[in-house]
C-alpha positions, 0 to 999 in steps of 0.5 A: 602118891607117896609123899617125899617126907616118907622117903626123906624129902621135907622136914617140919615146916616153920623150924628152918632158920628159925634161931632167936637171931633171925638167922639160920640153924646148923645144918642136919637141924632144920626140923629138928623139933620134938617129933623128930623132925619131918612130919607125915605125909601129907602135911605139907602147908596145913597151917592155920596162921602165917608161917614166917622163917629166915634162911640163907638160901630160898628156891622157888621151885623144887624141880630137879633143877631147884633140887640140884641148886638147892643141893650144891648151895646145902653142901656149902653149910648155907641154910636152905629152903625150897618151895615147891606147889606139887605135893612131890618135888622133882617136876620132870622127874614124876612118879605114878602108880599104875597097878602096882607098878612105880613108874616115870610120869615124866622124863624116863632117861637122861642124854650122854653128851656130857657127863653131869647126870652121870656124875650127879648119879654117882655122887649120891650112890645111884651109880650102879642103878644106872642101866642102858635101854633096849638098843632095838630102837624105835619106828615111825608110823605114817600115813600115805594114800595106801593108809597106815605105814610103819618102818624102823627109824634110820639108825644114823641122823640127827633129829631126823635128817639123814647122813645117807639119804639113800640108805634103805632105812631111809627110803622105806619111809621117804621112797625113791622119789624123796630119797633122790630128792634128799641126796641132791643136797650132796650136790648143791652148793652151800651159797648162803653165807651165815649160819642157817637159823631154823630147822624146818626151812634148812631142812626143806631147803637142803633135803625136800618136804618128804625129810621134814614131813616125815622123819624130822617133824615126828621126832622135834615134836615127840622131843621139843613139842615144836614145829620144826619150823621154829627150832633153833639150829643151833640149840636142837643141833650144837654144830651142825652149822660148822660141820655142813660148812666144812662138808659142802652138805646137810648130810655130810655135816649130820655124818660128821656129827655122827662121828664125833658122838662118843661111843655107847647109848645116847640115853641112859636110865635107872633101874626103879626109873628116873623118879628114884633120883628125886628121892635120892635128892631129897633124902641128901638135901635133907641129911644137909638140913635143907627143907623142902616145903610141898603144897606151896605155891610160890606168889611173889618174890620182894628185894628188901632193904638193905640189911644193918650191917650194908650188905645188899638186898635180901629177898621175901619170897611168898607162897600160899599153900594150895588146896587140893581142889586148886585144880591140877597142879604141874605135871602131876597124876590126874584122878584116874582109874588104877592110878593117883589122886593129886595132894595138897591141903585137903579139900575145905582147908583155907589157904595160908600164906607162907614167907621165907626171908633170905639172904640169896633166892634162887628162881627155878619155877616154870617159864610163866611163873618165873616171869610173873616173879620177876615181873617187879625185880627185872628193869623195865623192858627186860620182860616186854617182848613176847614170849612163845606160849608153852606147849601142854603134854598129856602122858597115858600109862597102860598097863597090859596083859598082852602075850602078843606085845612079847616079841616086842613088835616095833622096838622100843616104841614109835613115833607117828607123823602128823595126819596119820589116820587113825592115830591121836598119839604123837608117839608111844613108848613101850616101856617094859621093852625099852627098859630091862629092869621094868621088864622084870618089874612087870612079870609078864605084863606090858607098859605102854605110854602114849604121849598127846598134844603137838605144837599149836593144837588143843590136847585131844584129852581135853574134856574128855572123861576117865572111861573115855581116855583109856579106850582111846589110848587102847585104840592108839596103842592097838594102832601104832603096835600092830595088834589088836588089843581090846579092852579085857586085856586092860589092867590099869592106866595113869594120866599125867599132865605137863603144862608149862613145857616152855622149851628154849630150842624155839627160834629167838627164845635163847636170845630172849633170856640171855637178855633177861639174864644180863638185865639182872647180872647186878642182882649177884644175890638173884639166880635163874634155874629151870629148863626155861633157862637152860635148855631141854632135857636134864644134860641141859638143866643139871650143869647149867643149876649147879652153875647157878649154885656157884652164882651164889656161892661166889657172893657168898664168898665174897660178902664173906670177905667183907664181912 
């Protein structure tokens, strides 16, 4: 994989910060040492000796929300440096070579609800790359007694639930019988008094088991990797419980949802795919002087003693650099054929521990990670209850020559229905035909991605071997597409893992960190970041960083007035 340091994502290790004060270098000087500054690909942490450097700002993780964090914090002249274990910032934002071809391994689009990806877009100049998907839509795949089904998804819902419940759409996937089931919520009576808390049961409740089963569950696991049943409501669905109250109904209310969205696509993209934002990031984090060091795993953060001139605590943030044979690291390409190995320390290399001194830190690791170093900062009791486990997604890239894909034969991609037979994948996205500018990229060939793993089950991918892998994803794809594809037609395939996908739509999860938060609202040099914390999907997770970057410009400001 092609290092960020080649696309002006890290600057030399051990020269942020490093002033004979102790303190922090002028920004655009972090790195600057007699090479120039960023060192080659590749090097991130292969130090023989303890590496020590003090700056203003220290990120523990450089996904996108440490990189948004970490921007708004250099763009304030406060020196920073993020740590991140992958050997390629971004997290969500993955990329993976498959034949030639650049491609997401992650997150391939951002939601329009509110403006702060677009605005993050536009202010580092990616706003003419950003492009609109396909608008033919995707299908879902199911299993009944006579086999496989397919149908279009109904264009008008949220997460599923119908505003018209007899609509055809609606009835070739639930039929008659569901279909009269689902409209008799316009008739019954809204008698609960408060606010419904989970999905699945408002949805069984309200519209029957054939709503659920088959158009709700498909699409909370292919978003949120979670059974329906332990949504939150009002995290997945922002306001459905006010418009049902006003409409008397479930659908009514999905209807006035519906229309208040603003016109225009949901989603968006950018032209190169979403991957190219993390390079954006990291060439501006690095023209503000920041330093973003990959191949480190962050191992502890440490409140240290007052500083001599009375000004709170400052942390000690420790890392370790990882070995390539470490194991897989988050959300990075595993060894495939006609794909990436992962970084790191070259196999054989020790690891070497890393310490960075900061006036102000910033968490924005995984959900298992960030509790493990705030273990020792959070007040007793703030992290005691348990937490629900994280979901683990596998992605699989195919690249195709198939002229009969041409025609593009269910949209945009597919969502399948637990207990389809036949079927492995929760979904499939075909990408060349969702994306335009992929379409062009591909000259005539076709990229499909298959997504693995649902909520409470063991990844079908687990153990299985490189050869292994790409003949079940065919067989899916073969499947879900409706043509026979066969193995000759196989250019090349990429995997890629998400191991932590902790999301905070799951019933009781908001309320579990927002005590988390409130117990370290005395720690003003302390900030939270990450999907974990605010929520899926990078409309979540931007606005809610860049918060978290005001956090500790406000200290900032403050310790500066005292000063």
């Amino acid at each position: 994989m092609t290092d960020p340091a080649a696309t002006g994502g890290r600057v030399a290790p051990g020269e942020a910060g490093a002033d004979s004060s102790g303190g922090r270098v002028a920004p655009g000087e972090a790195g600057a040492d007699s090479s120039g500054g960023r060192v080659a690909p590749g090097e991130a942490g292969r130090v023989s000796r303890p590496d020590h450097r003090s700056t203003d700002v220290v990120v523990l993780g450089g996904g996108i929300a440490g990189l948004v964090a970490a921007l708004e914090c250099a763009r304030l002249g406060l020196g920073v440096v993020v740590l991140e274990q992958s050997d390629r910032p971004g997290g969500c934002l993955g990329r993976i070579e498959v034949d030639g071809l650049a491609l997401d391994a992650g997150a391939e689009s951002f939601a329009t609800r509110n403006d702060s990806v677009s605005k993050l877009i536009e202010r580092l100049g990616l706003a003419d790359a950003v492009e609109s998907p396909n608008p033919a839509g995707a299908w879902l795949v199911w299993g009944d007694r006579n086999g496989r089904r397919a149908a279009r998804l109904p264009r008008t819902g949220v997460l599923g639930i119908p505003a018209n419940p007899l609509g055809e759409d609606v009835r070739a996937i639930i039929g008659w019988g569901g279909a009269w089931r689902a409209w008799r919520d316009r008739i019954t009576p809204i008698l609960k008094i408060g606010r419904a808390e989970r999905l699945g049961p408002l949805v069984r409740q309200r519209m029957g088991d054939a709503v659920l089963d088959r158009l709700v569950t498909p699409i909370s696991a292919g978003v949120y990797s979670t059974d329906p049943d332990d949504l939150d409501v009002d995290v997945v669905a922002p306001g459905l419980n006010e418009a049902m109250t006003r409409a008397g109904s479930l659908s009514g209310g999905v209807g006035q949802l519906i229309e208040a969205r603003r016109a225009g696509s949901a989603v968006l993209g950018l032209r190169g795919g979403m991957h190219t934002l993390v390079d954006a990031l990291t060439a501006e984090l690095v023209r503000f002087g920041a330093e973003v060091r990959t191949g480190v795993r962050a191992t502890a953060l440490e409140r240290r003693a007052a500083a001599a001139h009375g000004s709170a605590a400052t942390w000690r943030a420790i890392g370790e650099t990882a070995p390539a044979d470490a194991g897989i690291p988050l959300g990075e390409p595993v060894p495939v054929a006609g794909g990436e190995q992962p970084g790191g320390v070259p196999a054989g290399d020790a690891a070497a521990s890393v310490t960075v001194d900061a006036r102000f830190a910033i968490v924005a690791t995984p959900a298992h990670v960030s509790r493990a170093l705030l273990a020792g900062i959070a007040p007793a009791g703030a992290l005691a209850e348990d937490w629900p486990a994280a979901a683990s997604v596998e992605l699989v890239t195919l690249v195709l020559d198939a002229p009969e894909l041409d025609a593009a034969p269910r949209g945009t991609g597919v969502l399948v229905a637990a207990g389809t037979p036949g079927v492995t994948a929760k979904a499939l996205t075909h990408s060349s035909a969702k994306w335009p500018w992929l379409a062009e990229a591909a000259g005539g060939r076709h990229v499909v991605r298959l997504s693995y793993g649902r909520a409470g089950a063991a990844s079908p991918l687990e153990g299985l071997g490189d050869d292994a892998v790409a003949e079940l994803a065919l067989r899916d794809a073969s499947a879900l597409l409706g043509v026979d594809l066969d193995a000759s037609q196989l250019r090349a395939h990429g995997r890629s893992a998400w191991r932590d996908a902790l999301s905070q739509a799951a019933v009781g999860q908001r309320a579990r960190v927002r005590a988390l938060e409130t117990a370290l609202e005395h720690d003003e040099d302390l900030a939270l970041a990450g999907s974990w914390v605010a929520g899926t999907g990078l409309a979540s997770v931007v606005p809610q960083a860049i918060e978290a970057a005001e956090r500790i410009r406000r200290r900032s400001l403050r310790l500066a007035e005292d000063a």
